[in-house]
MIFIKOL-920348 format. One record per residue (C-alpha): z, x, y; residue in one letter. Coordinates in pm, 1 decimal, padded with zeros to 6 digits. Layout:
N
Z; X; Y; a
...
This chain:
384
00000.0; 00000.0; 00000.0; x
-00095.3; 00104.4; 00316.2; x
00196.9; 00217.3; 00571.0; x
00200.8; 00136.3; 00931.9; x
00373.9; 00258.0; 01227.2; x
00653.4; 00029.3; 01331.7; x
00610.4; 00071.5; 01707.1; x
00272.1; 00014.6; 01752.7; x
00130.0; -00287.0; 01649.9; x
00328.2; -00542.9; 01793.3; x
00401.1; -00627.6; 02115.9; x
00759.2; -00823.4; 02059.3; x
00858.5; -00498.6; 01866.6; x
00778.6; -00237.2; 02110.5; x
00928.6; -00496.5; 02383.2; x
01281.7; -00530.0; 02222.1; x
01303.3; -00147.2; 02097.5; x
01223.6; -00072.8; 02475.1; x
01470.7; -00309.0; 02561.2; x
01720.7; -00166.4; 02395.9; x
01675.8; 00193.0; 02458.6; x
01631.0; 00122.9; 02838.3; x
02012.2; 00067.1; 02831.3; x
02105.7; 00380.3; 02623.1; x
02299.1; 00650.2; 02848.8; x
02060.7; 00926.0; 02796.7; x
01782.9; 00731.7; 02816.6; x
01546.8; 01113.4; 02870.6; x
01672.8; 01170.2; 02532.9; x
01597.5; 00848.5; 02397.5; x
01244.6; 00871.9; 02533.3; x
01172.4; 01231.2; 02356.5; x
01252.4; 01070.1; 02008.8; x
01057.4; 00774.8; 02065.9; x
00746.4; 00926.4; 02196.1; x
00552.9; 01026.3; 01925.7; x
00599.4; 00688.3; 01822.8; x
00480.8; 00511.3; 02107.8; x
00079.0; 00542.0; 02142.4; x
-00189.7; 00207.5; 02175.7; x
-00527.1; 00309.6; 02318.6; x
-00645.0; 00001.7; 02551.0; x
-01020.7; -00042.3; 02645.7; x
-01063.3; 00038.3; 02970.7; x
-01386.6; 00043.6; 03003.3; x
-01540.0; -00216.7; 03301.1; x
-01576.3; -00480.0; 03067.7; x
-01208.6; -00476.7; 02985.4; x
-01163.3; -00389.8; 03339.7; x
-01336.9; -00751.4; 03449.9; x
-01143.0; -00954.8; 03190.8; x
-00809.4; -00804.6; 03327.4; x
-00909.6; -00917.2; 03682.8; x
-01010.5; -01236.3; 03609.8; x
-00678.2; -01290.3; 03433.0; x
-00487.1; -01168.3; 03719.1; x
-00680.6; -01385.6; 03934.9; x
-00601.7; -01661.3; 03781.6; x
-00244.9; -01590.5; 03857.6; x
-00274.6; -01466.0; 04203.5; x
-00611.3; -01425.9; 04393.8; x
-00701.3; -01099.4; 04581.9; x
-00705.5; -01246.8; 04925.6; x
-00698.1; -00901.6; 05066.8; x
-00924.5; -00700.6; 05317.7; x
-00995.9; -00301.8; 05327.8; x
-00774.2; -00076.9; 05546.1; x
-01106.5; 00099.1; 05694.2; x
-01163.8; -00014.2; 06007.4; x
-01488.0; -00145.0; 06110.3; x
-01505.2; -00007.6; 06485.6; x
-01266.0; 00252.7; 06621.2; x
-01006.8; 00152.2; 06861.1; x
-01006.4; 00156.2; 07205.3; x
-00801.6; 00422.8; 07352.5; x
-00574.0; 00440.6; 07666.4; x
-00356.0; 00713.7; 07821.6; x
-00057.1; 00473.3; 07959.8; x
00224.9; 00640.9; 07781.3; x
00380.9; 00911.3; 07568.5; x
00481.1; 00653.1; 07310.2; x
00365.5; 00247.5; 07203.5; x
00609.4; 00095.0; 07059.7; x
00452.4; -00184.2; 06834.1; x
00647.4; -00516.3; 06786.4; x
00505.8; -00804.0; 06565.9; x
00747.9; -01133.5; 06579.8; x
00653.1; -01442.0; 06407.9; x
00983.5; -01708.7; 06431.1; x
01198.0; -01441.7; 06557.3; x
01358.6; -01679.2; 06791.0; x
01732.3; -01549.0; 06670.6; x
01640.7; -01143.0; 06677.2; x
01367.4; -01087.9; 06894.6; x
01622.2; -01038.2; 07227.5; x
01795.7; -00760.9; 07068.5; x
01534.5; -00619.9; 06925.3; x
01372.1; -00550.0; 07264.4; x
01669.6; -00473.1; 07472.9; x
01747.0; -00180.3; 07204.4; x
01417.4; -00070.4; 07256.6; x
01401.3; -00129.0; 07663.5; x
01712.5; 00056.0; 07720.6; x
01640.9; 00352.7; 07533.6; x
01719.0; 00669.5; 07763.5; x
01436.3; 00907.0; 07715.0; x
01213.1; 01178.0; 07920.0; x
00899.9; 00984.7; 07774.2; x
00745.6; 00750.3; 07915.6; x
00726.7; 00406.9; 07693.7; x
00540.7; 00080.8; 07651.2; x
00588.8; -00207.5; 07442.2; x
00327.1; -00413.7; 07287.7; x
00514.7; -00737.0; 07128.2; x
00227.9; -00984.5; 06930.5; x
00349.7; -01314.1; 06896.5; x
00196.1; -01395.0; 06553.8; x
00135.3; -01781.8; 06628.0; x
00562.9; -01881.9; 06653.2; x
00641.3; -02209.8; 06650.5; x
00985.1; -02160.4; 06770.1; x
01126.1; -02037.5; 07117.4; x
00986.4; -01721.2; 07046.3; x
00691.9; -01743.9; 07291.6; x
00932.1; -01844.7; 07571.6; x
01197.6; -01507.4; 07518.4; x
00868.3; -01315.1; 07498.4; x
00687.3; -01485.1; 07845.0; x
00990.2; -01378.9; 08032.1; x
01012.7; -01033.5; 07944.5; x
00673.8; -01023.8; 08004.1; x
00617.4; -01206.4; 08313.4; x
00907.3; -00892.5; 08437.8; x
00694.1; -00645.9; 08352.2; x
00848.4; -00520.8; 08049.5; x
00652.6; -00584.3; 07738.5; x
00259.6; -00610.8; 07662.5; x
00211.4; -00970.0; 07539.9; x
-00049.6; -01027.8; 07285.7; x
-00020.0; -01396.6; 07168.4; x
-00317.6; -01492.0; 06860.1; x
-00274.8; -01735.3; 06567.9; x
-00073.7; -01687.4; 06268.9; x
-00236.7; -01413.0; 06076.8; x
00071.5; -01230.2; 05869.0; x
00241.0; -00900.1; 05941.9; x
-00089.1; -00693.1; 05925.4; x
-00294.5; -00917.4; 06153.0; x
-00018.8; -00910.6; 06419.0; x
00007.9; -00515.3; 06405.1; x
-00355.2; -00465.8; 06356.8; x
-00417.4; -00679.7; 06715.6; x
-00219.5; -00393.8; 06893.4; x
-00386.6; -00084.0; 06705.6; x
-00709.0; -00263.5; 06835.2; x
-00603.3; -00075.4; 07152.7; x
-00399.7; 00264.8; 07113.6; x
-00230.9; 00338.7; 07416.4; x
00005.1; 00574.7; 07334.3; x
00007.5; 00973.5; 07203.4; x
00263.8; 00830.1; 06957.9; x
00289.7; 00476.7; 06759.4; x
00639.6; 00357.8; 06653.6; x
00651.4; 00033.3; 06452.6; x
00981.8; -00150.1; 06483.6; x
01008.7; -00499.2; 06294.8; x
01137.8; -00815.6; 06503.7; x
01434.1; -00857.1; 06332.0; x
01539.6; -00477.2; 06341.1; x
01683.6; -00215.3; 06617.1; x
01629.5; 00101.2; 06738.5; x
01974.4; 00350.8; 06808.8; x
02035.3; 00436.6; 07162.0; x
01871.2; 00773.1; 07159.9; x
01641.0; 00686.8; 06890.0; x
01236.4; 00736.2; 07100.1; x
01408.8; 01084.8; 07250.8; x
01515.3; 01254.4; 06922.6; x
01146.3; 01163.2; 06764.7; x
00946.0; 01225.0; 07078.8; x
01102.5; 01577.9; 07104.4; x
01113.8; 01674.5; 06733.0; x
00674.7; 01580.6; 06765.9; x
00666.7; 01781.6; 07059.9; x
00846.7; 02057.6; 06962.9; x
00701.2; 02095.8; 06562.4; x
00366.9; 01951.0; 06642.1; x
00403.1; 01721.6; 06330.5; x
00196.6; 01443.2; 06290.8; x
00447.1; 01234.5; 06157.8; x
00862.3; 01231.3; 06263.3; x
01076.6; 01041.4; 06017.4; x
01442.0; 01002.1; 06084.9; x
01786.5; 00858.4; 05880.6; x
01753.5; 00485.6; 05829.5; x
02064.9; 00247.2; 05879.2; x
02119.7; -00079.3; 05731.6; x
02271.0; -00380.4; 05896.7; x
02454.8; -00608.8; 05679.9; x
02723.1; -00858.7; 05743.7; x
02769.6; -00718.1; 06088.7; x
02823.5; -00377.7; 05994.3; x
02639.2; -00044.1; 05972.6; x
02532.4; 00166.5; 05620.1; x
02373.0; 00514.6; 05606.4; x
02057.2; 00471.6; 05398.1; x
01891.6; 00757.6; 05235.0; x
01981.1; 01086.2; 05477.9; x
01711.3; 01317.6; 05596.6; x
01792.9; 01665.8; 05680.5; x
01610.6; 01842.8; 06023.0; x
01326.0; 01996.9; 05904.6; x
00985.0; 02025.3; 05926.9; x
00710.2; 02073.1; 05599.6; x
00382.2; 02031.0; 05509.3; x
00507.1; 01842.7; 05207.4; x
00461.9; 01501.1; 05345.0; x
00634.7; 01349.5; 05005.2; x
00987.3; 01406.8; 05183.6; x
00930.1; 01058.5; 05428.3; x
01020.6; 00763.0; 05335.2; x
00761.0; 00463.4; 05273.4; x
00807.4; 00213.8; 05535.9; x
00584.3; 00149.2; 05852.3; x
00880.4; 00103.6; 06101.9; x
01100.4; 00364.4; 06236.6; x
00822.1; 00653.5; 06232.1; x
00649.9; 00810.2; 06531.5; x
00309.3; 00822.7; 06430.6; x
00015.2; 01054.2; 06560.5; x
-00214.4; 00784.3; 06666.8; x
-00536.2; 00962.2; 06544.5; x
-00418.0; 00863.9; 06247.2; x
-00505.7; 00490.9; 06299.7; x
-00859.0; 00619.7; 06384.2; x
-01022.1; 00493.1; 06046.6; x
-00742.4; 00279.5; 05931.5; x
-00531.1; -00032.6; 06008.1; x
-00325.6; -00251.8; 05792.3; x
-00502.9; -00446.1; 05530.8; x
-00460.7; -00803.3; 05597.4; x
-00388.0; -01062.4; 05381.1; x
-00126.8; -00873.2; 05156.9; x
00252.4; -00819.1; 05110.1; x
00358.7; -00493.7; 05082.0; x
00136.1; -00365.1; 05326.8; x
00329.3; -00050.0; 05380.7; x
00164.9; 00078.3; 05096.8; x
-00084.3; 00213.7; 05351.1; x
00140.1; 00465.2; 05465.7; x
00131.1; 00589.6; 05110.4; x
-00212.5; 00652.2; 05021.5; x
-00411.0; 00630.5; 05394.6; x
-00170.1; 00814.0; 05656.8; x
00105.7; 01034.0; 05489.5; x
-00178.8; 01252.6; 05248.9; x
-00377.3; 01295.7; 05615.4; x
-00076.2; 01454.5; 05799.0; x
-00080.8; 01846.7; 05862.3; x
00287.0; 01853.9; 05915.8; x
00564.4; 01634.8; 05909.0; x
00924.5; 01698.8; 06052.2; x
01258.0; 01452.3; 05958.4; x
01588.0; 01401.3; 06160.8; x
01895.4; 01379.6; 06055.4; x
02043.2; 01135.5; 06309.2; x
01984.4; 00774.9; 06243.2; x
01635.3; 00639.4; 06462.6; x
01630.3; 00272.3; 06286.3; x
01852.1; 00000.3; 06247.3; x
01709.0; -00206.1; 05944.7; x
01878.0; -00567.0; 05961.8; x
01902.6; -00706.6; 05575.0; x
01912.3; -01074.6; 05521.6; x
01730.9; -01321.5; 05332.7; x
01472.8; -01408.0; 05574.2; x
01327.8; -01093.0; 05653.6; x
00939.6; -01119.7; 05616.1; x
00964.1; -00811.4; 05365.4; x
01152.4; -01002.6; 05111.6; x
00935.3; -01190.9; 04778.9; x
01097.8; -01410.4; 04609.3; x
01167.8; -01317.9; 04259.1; x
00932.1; -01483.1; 04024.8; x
00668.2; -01561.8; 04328.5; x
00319.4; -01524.9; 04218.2; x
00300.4; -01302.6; 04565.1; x
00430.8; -01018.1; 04338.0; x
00088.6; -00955.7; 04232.9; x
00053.5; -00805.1; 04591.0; x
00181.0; -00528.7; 04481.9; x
-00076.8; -00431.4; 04246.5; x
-00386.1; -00592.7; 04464.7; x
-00273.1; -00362.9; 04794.2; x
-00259.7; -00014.8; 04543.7; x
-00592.9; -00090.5; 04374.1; x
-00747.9; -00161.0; 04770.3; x
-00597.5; 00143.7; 04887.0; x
-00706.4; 00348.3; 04583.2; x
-01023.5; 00281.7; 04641.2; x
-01035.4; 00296.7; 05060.4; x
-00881.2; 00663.1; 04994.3; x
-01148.5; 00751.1; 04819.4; x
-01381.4; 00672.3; 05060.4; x
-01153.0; 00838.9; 05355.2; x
-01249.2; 01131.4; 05159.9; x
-00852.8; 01171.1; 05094.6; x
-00820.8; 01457.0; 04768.3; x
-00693.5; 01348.9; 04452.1; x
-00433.4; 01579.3; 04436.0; x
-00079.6; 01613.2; 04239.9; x
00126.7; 01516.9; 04519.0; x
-00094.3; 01208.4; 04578.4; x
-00073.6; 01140.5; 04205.1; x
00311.1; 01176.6; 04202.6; x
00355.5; 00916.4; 04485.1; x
00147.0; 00703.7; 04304.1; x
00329.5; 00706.7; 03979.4; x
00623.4; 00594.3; 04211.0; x
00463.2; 00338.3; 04339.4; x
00322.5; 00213.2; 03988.8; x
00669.3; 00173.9; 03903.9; x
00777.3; -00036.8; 04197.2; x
00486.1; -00219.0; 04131.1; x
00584.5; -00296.9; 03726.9; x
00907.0; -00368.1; 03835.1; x
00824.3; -00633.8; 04080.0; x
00548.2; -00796.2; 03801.0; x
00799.0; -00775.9; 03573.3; x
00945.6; -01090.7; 03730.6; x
00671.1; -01280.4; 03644.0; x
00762.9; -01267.3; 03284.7; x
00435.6; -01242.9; 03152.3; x
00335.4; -01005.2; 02912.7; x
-00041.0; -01069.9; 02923.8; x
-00008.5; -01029.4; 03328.2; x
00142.3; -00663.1; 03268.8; x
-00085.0; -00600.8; 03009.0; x
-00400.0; -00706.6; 03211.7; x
-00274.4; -00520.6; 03540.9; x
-00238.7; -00182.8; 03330.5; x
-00574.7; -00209.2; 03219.1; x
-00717.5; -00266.6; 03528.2; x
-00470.0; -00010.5; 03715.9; x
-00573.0; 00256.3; 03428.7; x
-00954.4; 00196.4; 03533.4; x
-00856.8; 00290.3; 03862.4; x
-00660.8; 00556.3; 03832.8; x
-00892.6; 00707.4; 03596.0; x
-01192.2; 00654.4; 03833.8; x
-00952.0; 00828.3; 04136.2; x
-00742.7; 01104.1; 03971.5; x
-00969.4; 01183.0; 03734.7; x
-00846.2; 01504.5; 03527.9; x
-00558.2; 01546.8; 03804.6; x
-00191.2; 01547.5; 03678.2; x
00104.5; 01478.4; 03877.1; x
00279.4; 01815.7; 04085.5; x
00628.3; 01647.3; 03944.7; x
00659.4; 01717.2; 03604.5; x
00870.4; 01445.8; 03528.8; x
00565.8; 01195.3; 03644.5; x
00318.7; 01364.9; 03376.5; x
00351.8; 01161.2; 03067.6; x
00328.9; 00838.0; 03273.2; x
00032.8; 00963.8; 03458.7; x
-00108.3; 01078.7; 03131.6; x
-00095.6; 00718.8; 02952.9; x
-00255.2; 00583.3; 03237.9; x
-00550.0; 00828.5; 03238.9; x
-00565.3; 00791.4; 02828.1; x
-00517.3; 00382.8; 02864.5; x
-00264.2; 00439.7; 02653.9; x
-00055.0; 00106.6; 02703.9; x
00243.1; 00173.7; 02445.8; x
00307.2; 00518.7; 02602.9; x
00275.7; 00343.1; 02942.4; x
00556.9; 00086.6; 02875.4; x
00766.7; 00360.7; 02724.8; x
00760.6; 00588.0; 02999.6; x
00789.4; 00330.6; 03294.1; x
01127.2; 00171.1; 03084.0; x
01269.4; 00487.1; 03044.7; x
01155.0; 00725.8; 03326.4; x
């Protein structure tokens, strides 16, 4: 009688062992037993390619647009920095936000583009009188989601410097001066600084930069808002529209285009968490599969950027791939996670080619996605 290997025929088995090791202490350990164990070639050809999309599809449509831009933006010397403000129903935030951003006490010179992203609360009427006093650049337009509202101000770069700060959010008193200075000083493209998180009324550390400044652009941390920006880098690009998780551009269109970076230690952001933030997706939502739609758009813009393949790109993205499980993962569908590997594999493949991953702990991921090698895939991202 013919034997078979236990862990790779069926699905429910490989599931539950993963399961189970996924909660073992040394779960590294765990992995390096289990590994030659773990190995199901999947067609990734574009056939099988097609018939994942169309599955995924028929969960959540790609609604999504490129990041290239179509035209460049118009650019104006009026200040050292724009500071970029989209508010949708920000009717309870949107005062503090801009007072923590209009008193900051800084040798640079500052303007504030706010878009009102089609509010139907008082929103419009707390952003008509700052800006009938001269202190904020209105831009009103129809609802059009996160992207659309930033996108409307990078249709007109008018500072050496961008800094995105979210409606709800704040910047620390000193906050434009320490970045502004740490760009002039390093020349870096991009300043990142220590985040801190506002809950219940009081202030958290979040992850803690050190001052420094690197070519090794890996060392910033992923979201839009709290970053002074170069604006040439907003040339070609833009926010693609129609997507959560559009910060994903920072990723794979602006952070592998930097020179030089530099980080502060002090805290430059105040990130307010509560439920209504526009960042949060409900568990379960179908607007999970976001997360997969903006990495496969972006994949493919970089490539026509011209951005290189290389193992520091390809680490990031095995990050990224497993935020992205994780949040599909919630949709409790094994066919879903099976389908967006196979497409995500194609992609990959097509992008990174015979590249591996500069961290060594991202390699065996990487390689199951360039081998479409789902059971490797699922044993890796459990137990990486």
């Amino acid at each position: 009688m013919k034997r078979r290997n236990l862990f790779q025929p069926h699905a429910g088995t490989l599931h539950s062992v993963l399961a189970l090791a996924a909660r073992c202490p040394g779960r590294r350990a765990v992995r390096g037993v289990l590994q030659p164990f773990f190995h199901s070639r999947t067609a990734t050809d574009a056939a099988a390619a097609g018939a994942a999309r169309r599955l995924l599809e028929s969960v959540s449509p790609d609604r999504g647009s490129s990041c290239l831009r179509a035209a460049p933006p118009r650019v104006t010397e009026a200040a050292d920095v724009q500071v970029i403000v989209a508010a949708y129903n920000a009717e309870a935030y949107i005062d503090d936000c801009l007072r923590s951003i209009l008193t900051q006490r800084t040798r640079y010179s500052v303007e504030v583009t706010v878009v009102d992203d089609g509010s139907t609360d008082a929103t419009p009427a707390i952003l008509a009188r700052h800006a009938d006093a001269g202190r904020i650049r209105l831009v009103t337009q129809a609802n059009g989601g996160p992207s659309a509202a930033r996108n409307a101000a990078l249709a007109e770069l008018r500072g050496r410097y961008v800094l995105f700060v979210d409606s709800d959010d704040l910047l620390p008193q000193g906050a434009v001066e320490r970045l502004a200075a740490t760009a002039e000083r390093t020349d870096a493209d991009i300043v990142d600084g220590t985040f801190l998180h506002l809950r219940g009324g009081r202030r958290e550390t979040g992850r803690p930069l050190p001052d420094a400044v690197t070519t090794d652009w890996t060392v910033l941390q992923g979201f839009a808002c709290g970053k002074l920006v170069r604006r040439e880098l907003f040339f070609k690009v833009q926010f693609p529209e129609g997507y959560h998780f559009e910060d994903t551009l920072y990723l794979y269109a602006i952070f592998p285009r930097c020179r030089r970076v530099a980080t502060v230690s002090e805290p430059v952001y105040v990130y307010r968490d509560h439920a209504s933030s526009s960042s949060h997706v409900p568990l379960g939502s179908p607007a999970a599969m976001d997360a997969l739609w903006v990495t496969l758009r972006l994949l493919a813009d970089t490539r026509q950027l011209g951005v290189r393949p290389d193992g520091r790109l390809f680490s990031a993205c095995c990050r990224d791939v497993r935020s992205t499980f994780l949040r599909l993962a919630t949709l409790r569908s094994a066919a879903v996670t099976r389908a967006a590997f196979v497409l995500l594999s194609a992609h990959v493949q097509a992008f990174f080619g015979p590249t591996l991953p500069d961290d060594t702990h991202e390699r065996p991921l990487a390689r199951a996605l360039l081998r479409g090698d789902y059971a490797a895939f699922l044993l890796h991202r459990r137990l990486g």
